[in-house]
Biopython code that builds the backbone (N, CA, C, O; Angstrom):
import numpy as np
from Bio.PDB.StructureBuilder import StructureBuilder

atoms = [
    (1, "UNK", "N", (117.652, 54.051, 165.301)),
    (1, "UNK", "CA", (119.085, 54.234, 165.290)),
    (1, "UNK", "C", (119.648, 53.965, 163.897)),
    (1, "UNK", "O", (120.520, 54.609, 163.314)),
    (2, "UNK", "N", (118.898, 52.756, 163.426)),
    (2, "UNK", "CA", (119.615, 52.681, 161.887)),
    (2, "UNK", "C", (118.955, 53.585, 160.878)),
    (2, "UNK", "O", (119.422, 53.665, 159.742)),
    (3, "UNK", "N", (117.884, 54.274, 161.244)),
    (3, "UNK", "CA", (117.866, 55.450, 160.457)),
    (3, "UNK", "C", (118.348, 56.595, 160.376)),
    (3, "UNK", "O", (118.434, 57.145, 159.277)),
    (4, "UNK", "N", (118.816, 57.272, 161.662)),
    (4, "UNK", "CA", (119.948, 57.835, 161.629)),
    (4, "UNK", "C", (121.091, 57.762, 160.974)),
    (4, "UNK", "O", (121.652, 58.601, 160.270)),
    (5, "UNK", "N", (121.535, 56.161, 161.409)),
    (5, "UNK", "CA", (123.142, 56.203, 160.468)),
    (5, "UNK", "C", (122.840, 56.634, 159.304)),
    (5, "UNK", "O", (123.352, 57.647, 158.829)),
    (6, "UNK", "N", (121.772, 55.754, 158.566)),
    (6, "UNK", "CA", (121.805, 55.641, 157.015)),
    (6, "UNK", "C", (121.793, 57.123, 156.982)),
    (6, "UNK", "O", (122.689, 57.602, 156.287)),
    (7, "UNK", "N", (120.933, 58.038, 157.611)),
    (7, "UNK", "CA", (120.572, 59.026, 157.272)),
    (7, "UNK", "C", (122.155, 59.908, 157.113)),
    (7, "UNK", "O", (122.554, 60.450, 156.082)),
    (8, "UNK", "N", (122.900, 59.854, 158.489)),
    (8, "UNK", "CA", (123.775, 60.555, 158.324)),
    (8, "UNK", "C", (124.845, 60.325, 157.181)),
    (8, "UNK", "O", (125.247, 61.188, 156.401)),
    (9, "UNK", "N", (125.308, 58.726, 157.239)),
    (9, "UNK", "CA", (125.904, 58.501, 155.556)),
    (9, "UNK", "C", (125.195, 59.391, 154.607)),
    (9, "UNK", "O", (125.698, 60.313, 153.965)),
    (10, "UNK", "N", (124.381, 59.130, 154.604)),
    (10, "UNK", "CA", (123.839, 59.876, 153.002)),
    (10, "UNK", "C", (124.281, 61.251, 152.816)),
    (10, "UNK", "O", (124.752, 61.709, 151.774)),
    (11, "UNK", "N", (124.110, 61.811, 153.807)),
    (11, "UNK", "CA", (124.683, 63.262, 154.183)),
    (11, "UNK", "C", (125.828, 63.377, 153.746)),
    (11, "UNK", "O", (126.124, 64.311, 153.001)),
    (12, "UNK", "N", (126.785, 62.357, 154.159)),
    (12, "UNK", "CA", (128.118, 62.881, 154.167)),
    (12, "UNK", "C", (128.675, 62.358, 152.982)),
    (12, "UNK", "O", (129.802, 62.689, 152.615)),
    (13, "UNK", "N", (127.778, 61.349, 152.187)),
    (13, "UNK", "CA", (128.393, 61.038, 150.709)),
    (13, "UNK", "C", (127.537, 62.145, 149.758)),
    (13, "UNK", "O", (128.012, 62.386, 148.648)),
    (14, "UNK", "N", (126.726, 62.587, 150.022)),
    (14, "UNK", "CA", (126.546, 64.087, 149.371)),
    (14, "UNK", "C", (127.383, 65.108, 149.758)),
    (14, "UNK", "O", (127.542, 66.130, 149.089)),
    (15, "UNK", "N", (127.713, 64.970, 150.394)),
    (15, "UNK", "CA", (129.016, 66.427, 150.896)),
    (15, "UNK", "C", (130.109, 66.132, 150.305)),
    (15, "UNK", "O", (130.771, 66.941, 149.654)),
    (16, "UNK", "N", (130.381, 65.001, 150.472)),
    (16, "UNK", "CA", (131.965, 64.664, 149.816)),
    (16, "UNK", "C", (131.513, 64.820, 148.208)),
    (16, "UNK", "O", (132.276, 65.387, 147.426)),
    (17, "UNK", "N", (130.650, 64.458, 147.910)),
    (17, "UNK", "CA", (130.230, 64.249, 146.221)),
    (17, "UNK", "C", (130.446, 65.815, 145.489)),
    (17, "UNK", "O", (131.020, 66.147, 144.452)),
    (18, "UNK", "N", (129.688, 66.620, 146.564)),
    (18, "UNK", "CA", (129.353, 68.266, 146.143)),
    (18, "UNK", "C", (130.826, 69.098, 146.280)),
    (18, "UNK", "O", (131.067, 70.250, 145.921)),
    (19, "UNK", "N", (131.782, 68.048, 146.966)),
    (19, "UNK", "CA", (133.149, 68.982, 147.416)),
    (19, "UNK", "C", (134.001, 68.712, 145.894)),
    (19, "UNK", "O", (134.614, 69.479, 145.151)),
    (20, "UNK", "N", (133.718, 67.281, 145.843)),
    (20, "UNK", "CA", (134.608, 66.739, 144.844)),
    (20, "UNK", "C", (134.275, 67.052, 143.369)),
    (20, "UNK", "O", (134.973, 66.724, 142.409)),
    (21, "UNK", "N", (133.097, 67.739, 143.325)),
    (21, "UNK", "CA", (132.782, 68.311, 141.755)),
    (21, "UNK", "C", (133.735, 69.921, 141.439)),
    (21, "UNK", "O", (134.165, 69.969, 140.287)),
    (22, "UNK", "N", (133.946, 70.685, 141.978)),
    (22, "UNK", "CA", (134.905, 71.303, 141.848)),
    (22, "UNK", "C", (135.967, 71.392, 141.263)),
    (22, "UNK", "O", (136.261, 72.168, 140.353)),
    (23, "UNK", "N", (136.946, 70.161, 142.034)),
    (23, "UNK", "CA", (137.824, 69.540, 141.660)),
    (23, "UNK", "C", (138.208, 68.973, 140.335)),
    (23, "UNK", "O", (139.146, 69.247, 139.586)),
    (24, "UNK", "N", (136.845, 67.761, 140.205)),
    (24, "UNK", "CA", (136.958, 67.339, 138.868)),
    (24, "UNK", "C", (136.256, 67.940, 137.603)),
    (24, "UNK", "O", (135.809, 67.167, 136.755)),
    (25, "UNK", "N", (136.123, 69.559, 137.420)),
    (25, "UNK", "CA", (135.993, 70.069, 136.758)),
    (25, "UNK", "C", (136.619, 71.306, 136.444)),
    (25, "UNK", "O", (136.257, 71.926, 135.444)),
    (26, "UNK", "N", (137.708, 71.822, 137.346)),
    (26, "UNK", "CA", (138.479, 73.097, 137.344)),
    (26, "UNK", "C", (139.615, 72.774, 136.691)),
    (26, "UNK", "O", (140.570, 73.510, 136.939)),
    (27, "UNK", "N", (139.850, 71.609, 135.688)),
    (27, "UNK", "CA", (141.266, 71.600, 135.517)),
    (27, "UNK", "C", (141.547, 72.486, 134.314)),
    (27, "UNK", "O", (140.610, 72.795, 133.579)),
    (28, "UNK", "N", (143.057, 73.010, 134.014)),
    (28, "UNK", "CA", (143.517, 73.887, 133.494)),
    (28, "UNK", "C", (143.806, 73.058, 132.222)),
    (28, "UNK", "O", (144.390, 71.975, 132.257)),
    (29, "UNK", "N", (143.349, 73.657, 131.085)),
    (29, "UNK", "CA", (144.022, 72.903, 129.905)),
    (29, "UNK", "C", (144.449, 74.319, 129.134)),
    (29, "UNK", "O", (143.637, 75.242, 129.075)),
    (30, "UNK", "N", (145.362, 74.392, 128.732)),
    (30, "UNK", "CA", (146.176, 75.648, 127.993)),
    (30, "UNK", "C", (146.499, 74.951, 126.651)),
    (30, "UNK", "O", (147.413, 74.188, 126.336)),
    (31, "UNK", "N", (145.409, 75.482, 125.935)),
    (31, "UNK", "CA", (145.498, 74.927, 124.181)),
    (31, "UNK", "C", (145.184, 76.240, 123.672)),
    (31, "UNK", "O", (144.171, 76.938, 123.722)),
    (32, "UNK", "N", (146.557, 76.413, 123.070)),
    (32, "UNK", "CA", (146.573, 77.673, 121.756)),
    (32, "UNK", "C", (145.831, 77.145, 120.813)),
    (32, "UNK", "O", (145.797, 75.973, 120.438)),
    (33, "UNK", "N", (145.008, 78.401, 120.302)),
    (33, "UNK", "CA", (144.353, 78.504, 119.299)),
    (33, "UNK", "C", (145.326, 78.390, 117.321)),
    (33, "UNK", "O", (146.325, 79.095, 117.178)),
    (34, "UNK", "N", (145.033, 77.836, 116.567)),
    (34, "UNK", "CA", (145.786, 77.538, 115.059)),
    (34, "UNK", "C", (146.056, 79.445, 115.160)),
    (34, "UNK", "O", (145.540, 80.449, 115.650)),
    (35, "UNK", "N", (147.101, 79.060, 114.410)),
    (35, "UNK", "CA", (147.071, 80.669, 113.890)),
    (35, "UNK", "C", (146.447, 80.629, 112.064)),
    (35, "UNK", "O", (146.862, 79.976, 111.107)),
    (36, "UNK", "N", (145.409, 81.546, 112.165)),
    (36, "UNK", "CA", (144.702, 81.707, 110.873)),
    (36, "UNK", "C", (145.556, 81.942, 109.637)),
    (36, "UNK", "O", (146.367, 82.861, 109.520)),
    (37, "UNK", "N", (145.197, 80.706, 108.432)),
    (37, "UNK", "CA", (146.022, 81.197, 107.762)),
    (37, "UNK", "C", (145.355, 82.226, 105.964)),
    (37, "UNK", "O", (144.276, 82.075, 105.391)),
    (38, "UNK", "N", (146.430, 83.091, 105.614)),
    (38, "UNK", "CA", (145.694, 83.826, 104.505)),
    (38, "UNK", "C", (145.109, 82.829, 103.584)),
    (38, "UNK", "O", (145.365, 81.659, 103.300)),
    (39, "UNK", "N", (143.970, 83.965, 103.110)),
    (39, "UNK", "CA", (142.747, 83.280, 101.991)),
    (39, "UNK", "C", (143.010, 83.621, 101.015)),
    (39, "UNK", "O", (143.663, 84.664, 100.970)),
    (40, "UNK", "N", (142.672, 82.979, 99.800)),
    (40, "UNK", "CA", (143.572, 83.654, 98.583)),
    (40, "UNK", "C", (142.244, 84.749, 98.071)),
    (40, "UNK", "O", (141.123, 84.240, 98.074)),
    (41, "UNK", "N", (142.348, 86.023, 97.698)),
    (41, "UNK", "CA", (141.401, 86.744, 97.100)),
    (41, "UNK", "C", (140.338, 86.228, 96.390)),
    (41, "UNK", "O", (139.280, 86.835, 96.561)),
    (42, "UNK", "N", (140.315, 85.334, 95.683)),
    (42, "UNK", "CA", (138.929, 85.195, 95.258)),
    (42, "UNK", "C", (138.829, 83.234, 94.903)),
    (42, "UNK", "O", (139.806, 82.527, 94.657)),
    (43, "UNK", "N", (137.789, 82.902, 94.962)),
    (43, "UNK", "CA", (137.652, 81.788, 95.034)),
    (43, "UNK", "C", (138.016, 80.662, 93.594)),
    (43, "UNK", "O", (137.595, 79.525, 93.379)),
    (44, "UNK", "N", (139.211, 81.765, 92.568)),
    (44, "UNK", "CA", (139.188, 80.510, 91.397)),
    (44, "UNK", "C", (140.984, 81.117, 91.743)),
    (44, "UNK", "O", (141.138, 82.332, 91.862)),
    (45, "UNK", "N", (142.047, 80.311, 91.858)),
    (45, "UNK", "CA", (143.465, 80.924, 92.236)),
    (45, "UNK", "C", (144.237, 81.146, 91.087)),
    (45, "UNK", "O", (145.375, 81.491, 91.404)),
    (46, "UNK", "N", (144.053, 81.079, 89.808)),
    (46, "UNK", "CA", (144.757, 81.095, 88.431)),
    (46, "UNK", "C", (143.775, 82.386, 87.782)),
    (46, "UNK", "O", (143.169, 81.942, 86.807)),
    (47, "UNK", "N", (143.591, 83.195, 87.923)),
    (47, "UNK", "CA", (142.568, 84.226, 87.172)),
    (47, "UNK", "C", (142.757, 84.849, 86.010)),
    (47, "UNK", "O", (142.157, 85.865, 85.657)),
    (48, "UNK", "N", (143.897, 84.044, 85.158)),
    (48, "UNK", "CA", (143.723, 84.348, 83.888)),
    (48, "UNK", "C", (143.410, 83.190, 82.883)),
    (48, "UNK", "O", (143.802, 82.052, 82.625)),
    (49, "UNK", "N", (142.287, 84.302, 82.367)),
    (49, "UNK", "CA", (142.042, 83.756, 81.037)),
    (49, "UNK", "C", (140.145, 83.684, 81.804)),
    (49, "UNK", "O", (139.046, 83.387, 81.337)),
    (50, "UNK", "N", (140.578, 84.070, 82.949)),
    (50, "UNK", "CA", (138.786, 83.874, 83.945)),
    (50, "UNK", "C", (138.404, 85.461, 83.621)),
    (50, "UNK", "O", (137.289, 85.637, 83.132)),
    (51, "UNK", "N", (138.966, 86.250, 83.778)),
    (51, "UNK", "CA", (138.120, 87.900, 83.981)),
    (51, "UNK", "C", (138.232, 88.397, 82.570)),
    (51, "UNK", "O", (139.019, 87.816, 81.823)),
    (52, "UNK", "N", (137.521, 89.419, 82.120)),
    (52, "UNK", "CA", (137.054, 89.545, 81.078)),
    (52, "UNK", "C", (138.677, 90.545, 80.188)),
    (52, "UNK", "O", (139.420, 91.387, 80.690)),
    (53, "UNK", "N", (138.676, 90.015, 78.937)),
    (53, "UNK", "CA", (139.896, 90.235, 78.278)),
    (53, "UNK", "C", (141.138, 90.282, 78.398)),
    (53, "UNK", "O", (141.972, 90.968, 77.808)),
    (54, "UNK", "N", (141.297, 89.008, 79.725)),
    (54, "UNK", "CA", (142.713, 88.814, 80.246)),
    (54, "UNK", "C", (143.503, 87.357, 79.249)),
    (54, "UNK", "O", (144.561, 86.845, 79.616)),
    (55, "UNK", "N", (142.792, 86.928, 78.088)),
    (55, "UNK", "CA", (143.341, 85.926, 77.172)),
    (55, "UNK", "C", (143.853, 86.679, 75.665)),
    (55, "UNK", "O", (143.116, 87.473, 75.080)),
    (56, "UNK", "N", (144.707, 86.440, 75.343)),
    (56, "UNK", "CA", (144.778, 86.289, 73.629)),
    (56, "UNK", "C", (144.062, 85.556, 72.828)),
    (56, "UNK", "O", (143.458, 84.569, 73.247)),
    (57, "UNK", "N", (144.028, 85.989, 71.404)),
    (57, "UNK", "CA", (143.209, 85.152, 70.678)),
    (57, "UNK", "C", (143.453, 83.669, 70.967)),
    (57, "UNK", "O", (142.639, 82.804, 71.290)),
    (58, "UNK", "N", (145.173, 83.565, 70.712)),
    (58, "UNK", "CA", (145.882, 82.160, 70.484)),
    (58, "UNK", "C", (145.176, 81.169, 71.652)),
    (58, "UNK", "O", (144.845, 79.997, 71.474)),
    (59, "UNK", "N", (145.051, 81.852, 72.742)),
    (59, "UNK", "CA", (144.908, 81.190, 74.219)),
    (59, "UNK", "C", (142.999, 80.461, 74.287)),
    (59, "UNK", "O", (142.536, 79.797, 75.215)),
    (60, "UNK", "N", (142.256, 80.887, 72.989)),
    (60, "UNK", "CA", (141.204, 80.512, 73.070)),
    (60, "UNK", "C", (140.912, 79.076, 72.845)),
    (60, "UNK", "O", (139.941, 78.538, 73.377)),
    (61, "UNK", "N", (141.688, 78.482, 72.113)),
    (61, "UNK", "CA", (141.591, 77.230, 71.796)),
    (61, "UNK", "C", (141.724, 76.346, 72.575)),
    (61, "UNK", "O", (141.074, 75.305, 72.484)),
    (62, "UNK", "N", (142.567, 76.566, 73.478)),
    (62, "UNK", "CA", (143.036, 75.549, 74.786)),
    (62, "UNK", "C", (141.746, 75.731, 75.799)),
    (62, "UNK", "O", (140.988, 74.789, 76.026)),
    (63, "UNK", "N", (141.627, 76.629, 76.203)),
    (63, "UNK", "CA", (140.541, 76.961, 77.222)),
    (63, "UNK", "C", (139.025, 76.838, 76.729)),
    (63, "UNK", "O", (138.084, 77.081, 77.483)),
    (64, "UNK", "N", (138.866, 76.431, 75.370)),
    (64, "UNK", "CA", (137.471, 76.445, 74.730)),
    (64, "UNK", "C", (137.548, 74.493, 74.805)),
    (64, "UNK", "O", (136.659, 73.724, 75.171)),
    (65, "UNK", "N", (138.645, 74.245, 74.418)),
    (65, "UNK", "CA", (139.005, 72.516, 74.444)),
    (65, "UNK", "C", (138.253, 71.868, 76.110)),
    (65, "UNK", "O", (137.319, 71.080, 76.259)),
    (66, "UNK", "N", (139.159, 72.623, 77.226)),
    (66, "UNK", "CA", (138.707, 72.514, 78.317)),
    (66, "UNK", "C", (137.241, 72.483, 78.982)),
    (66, "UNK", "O", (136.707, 71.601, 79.655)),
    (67, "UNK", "N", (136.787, 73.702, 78.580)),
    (67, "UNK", "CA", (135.769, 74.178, 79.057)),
    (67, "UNK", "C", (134.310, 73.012, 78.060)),
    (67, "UNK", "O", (133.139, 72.947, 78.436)),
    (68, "UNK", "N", (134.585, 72.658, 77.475)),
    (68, "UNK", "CA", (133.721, 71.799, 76.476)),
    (68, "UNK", "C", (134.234, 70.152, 76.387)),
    (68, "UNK", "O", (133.904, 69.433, 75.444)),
    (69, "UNK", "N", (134.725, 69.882, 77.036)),
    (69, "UNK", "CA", (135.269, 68.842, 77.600)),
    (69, "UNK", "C", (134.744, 67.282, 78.239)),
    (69, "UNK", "O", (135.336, 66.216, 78.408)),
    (70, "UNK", "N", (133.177, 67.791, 78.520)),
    (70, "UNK", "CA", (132.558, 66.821, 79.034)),
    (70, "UNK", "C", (130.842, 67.271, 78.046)),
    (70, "UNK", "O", (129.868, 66.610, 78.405)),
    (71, "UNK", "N", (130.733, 67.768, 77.512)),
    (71, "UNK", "CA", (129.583, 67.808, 76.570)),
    (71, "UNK", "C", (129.710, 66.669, 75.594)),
    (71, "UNK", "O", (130.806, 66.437, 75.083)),
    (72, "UNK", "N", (128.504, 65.846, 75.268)),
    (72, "UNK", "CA", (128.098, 65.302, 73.946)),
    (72, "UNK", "C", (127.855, 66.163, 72.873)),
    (72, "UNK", "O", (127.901, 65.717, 71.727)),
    (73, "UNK", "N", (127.556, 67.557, 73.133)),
    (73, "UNK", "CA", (127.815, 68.355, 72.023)),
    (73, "UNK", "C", (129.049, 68.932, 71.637)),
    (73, "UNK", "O", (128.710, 69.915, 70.978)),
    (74, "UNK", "N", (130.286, 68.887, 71.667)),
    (74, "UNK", "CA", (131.159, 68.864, 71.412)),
    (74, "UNK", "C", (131.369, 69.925, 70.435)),
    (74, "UNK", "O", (131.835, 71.018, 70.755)),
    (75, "UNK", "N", (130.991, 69.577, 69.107)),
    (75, "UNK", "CA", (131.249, 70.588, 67.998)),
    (75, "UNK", "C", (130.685, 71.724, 67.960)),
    (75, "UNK", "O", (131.433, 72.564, 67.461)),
    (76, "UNK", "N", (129.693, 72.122, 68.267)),
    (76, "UNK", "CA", (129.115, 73.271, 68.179)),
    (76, "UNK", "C", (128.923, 73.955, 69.805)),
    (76, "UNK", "O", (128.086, 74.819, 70.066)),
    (77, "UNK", "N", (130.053, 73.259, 70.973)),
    (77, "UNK", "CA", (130.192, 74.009, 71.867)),
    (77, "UNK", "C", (131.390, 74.738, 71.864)),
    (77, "UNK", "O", (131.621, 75.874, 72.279)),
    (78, "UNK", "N", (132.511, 73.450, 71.039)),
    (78, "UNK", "CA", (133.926, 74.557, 70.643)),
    (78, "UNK", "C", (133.504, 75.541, 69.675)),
    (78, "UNK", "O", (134.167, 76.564, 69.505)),
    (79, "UNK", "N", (132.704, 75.359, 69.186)),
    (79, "UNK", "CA", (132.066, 76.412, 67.461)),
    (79, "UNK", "C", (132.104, 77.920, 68.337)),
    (79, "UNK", "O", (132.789, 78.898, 68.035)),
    (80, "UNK", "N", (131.068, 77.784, 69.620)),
    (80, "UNK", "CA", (130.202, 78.963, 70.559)),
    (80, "UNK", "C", (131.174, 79.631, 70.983)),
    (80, "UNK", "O", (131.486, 80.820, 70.923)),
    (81, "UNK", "N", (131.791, 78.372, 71.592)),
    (81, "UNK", "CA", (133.408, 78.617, 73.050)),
    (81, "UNK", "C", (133.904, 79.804, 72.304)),
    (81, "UNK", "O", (133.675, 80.962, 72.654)),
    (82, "UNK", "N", (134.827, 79.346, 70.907)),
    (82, "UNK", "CA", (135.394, 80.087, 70.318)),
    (82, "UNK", "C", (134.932, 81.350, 69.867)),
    (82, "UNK", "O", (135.715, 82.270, 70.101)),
    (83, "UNK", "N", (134.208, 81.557, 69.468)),
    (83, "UNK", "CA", (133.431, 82.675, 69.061)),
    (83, "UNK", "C", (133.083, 83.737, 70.145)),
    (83, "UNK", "O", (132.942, 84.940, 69.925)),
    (84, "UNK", "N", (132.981, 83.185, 71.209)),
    (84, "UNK", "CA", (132.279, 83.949, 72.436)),
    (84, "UNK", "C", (133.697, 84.378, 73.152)),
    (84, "UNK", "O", (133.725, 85.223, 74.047)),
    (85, "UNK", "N", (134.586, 83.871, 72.781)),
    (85, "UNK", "CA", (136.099, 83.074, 73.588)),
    (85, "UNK", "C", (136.653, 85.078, 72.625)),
    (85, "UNK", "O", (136.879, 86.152, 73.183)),
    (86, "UNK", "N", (136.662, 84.805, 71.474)),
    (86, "UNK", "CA", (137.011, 85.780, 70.287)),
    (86, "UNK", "C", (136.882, 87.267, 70.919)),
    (86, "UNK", "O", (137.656, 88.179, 71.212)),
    (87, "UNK", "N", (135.257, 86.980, 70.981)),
    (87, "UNK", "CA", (134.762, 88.575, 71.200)),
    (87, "UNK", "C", (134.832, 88.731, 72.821)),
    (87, "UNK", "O", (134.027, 89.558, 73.249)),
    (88, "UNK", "N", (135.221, 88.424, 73.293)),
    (88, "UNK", "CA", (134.987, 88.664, 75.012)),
    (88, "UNK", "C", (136.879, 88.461, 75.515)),
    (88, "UNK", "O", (137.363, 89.195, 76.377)),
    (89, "UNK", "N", (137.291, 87.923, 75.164)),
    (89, "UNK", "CA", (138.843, 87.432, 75.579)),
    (89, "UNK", "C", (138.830, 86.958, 76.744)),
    (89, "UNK", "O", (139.772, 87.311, 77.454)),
    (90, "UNK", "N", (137.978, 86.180, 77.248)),
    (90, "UNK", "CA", (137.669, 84.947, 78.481)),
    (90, "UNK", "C", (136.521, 84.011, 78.468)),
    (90, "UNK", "O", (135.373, 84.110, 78.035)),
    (91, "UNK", "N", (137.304, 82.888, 79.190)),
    (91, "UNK", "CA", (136.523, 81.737, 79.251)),
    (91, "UNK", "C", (136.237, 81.221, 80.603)),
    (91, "UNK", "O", (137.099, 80.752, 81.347)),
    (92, "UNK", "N", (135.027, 81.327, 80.871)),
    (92, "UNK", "CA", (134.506, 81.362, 82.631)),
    (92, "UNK", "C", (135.513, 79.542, 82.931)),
    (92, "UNK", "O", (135.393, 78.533, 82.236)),
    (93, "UNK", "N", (136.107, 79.665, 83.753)),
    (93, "UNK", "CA", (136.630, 78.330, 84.405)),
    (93, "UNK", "C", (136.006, 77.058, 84.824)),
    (93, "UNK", "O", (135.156, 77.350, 85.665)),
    (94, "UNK", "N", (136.030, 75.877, 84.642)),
    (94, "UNK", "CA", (135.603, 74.596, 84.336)),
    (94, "UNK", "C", (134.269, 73.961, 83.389)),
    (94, "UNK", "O", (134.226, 74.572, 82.322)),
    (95, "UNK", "N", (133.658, 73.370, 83.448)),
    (95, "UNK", "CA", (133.109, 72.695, 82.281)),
    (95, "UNK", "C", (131.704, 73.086, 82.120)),
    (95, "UNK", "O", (130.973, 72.797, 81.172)),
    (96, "UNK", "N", (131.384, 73.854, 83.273)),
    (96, "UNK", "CA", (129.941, 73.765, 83.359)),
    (96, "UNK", "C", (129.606, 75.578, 84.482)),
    (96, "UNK", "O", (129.996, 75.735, 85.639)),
    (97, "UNK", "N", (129.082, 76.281, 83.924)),
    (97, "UNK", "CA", (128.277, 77.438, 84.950)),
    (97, "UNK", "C", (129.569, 78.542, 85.126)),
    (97, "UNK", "O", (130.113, 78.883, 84.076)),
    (98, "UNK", "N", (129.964, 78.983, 86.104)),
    (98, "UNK", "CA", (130.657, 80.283, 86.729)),
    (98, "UNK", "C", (130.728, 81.474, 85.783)),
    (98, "UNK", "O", (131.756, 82.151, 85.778)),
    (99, "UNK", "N", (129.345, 81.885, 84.697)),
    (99, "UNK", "CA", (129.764, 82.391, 83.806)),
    (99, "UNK", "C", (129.885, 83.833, 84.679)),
    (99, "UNK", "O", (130.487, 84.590, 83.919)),
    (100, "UNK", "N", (129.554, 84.625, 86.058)),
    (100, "UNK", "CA", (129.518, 85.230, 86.234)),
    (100, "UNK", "C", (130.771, 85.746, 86.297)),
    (100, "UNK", "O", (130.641, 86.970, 86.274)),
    (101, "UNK", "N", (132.325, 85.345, 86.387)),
    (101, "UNK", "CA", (133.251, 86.045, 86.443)),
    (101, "UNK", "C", (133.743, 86.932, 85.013)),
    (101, "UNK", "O", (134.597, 87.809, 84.881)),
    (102, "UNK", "N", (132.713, 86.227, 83.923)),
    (102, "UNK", "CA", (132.908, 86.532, 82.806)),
    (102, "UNK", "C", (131.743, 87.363, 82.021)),
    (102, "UNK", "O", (131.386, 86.900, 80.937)),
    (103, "UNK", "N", (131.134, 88.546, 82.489)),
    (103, "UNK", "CA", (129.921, 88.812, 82.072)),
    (103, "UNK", "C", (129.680, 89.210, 80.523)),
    (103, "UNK", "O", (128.619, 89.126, 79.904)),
    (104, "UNK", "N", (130.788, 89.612, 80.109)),
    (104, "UNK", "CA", (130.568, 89.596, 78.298)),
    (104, "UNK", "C", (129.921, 88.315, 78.167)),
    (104, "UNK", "O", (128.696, 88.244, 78.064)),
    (105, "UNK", "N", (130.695, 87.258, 78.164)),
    (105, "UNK", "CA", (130.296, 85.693, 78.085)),
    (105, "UNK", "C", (129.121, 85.285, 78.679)),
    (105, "UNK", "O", (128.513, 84.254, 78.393)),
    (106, "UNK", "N", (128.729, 86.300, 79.710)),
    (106, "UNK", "CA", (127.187, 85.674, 80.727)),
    (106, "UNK", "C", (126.239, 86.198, 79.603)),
    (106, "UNK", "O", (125.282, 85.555, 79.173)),
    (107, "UNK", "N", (126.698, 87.717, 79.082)),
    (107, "UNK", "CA", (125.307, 88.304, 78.645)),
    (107, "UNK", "C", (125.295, 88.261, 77.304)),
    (107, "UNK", "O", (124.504, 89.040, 76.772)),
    (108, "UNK", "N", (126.024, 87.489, 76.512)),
    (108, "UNK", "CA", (126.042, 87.726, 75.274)),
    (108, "UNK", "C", (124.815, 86.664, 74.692)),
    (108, "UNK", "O", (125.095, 85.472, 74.819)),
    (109, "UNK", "N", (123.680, 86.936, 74.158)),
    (109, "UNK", "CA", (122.589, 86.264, 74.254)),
    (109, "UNK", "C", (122.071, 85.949, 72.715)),
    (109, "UNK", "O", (122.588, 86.713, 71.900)),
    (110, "UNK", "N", (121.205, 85.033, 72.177)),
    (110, "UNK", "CA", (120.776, 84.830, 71.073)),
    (110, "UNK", "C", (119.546, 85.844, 70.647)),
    (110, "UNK", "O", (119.130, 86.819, 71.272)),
    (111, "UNK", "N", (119.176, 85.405, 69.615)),
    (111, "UNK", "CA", (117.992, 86.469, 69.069)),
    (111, "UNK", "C", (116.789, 85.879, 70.004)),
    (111, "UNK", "O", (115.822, 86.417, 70.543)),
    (112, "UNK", "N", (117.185, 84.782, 69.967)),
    (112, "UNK", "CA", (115.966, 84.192, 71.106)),
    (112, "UNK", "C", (115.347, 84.518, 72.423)),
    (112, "UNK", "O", (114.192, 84.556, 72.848)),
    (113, "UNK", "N", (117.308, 84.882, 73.233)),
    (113, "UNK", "CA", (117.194, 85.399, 74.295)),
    (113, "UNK", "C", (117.906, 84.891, 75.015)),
    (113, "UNK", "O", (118.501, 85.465, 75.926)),
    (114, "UNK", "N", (118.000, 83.351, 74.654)),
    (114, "UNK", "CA", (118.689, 82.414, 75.228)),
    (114, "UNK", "C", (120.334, 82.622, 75.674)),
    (114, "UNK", "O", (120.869, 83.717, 75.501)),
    (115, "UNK", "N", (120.966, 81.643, 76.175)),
    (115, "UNK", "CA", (122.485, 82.067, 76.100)),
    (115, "UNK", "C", (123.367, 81.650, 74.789)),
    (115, "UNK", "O", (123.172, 80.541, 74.293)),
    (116, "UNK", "N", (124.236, 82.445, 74.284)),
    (116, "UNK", "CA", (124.860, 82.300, 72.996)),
    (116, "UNK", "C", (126.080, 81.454, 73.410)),
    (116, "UNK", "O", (126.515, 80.572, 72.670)),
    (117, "UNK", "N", (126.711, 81.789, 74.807)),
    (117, "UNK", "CA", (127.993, 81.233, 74.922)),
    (117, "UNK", "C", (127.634, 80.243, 76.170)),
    (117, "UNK", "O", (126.991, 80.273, 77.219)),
    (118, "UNK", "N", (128.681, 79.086, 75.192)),
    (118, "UNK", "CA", (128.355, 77.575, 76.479)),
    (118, "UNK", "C", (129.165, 77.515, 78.010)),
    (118, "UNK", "O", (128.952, 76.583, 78.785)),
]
sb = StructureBuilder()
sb.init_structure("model")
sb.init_model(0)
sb.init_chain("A")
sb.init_seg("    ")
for serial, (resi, resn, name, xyz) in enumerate(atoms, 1):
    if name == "N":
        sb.init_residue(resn, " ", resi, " ")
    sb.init_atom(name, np.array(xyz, "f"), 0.0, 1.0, " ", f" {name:<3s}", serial, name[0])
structure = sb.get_structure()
């Protein structure tokens, strides 16, 4: 007889268990999605003085100052900057690499082979 009961409890706290999962998983949550916002065209947002012959001569000095800024070589990177800054009329943006927006400046190369502009 007391295996019965137990038996039938068990039954019926699995039934109630299997009714009540339903429940505590159907609830409605209504969350709007962000509305996406615009990307700016290309990944540097000031693009002058970045694409190739968008600087004046005058404008080389400031952006050769910048761009050479954190070198121990100092003098003979403003020497390059400028020079490369001259013949190309851009200076790839921050201190170090992106010369690709600037390919005069990427490919302008030594007799060596090496790169001419820092």
């Amino acid at each position: 007889m007391a295996m019965k009961l137990n038996s039938a409890i068990f039954f019926f706290l699995v039934i109630f268990i299997l009714l009540s999962l339903p429940q505590n998983h159907a609830t409605n949550t209504d969350v709007e999605a962000p509305t996406p916002q615009p990307q700016p065209n290309s990944t540097f947002p000031n693009i002058h003085g970045i694409t190739e012959g968008s600087l004046t001569p005058q404008e080389c000095g400031p952006r050769c100052t910048a761009r050479c800024s954190k070198t121990q070589y100092r003098k003979p990177c403003l020497f390059f900057c400028q020079k490369c800054c001259a013949k190309c009329l851009c200076v790839p943006p921050g201190t170090y690499g992106n010369k690709q927006v600037c390919p005069c400046y990427n490919n302008w190369k030594t007799k060596r082979g090496g790169p001419k502009c820092p």
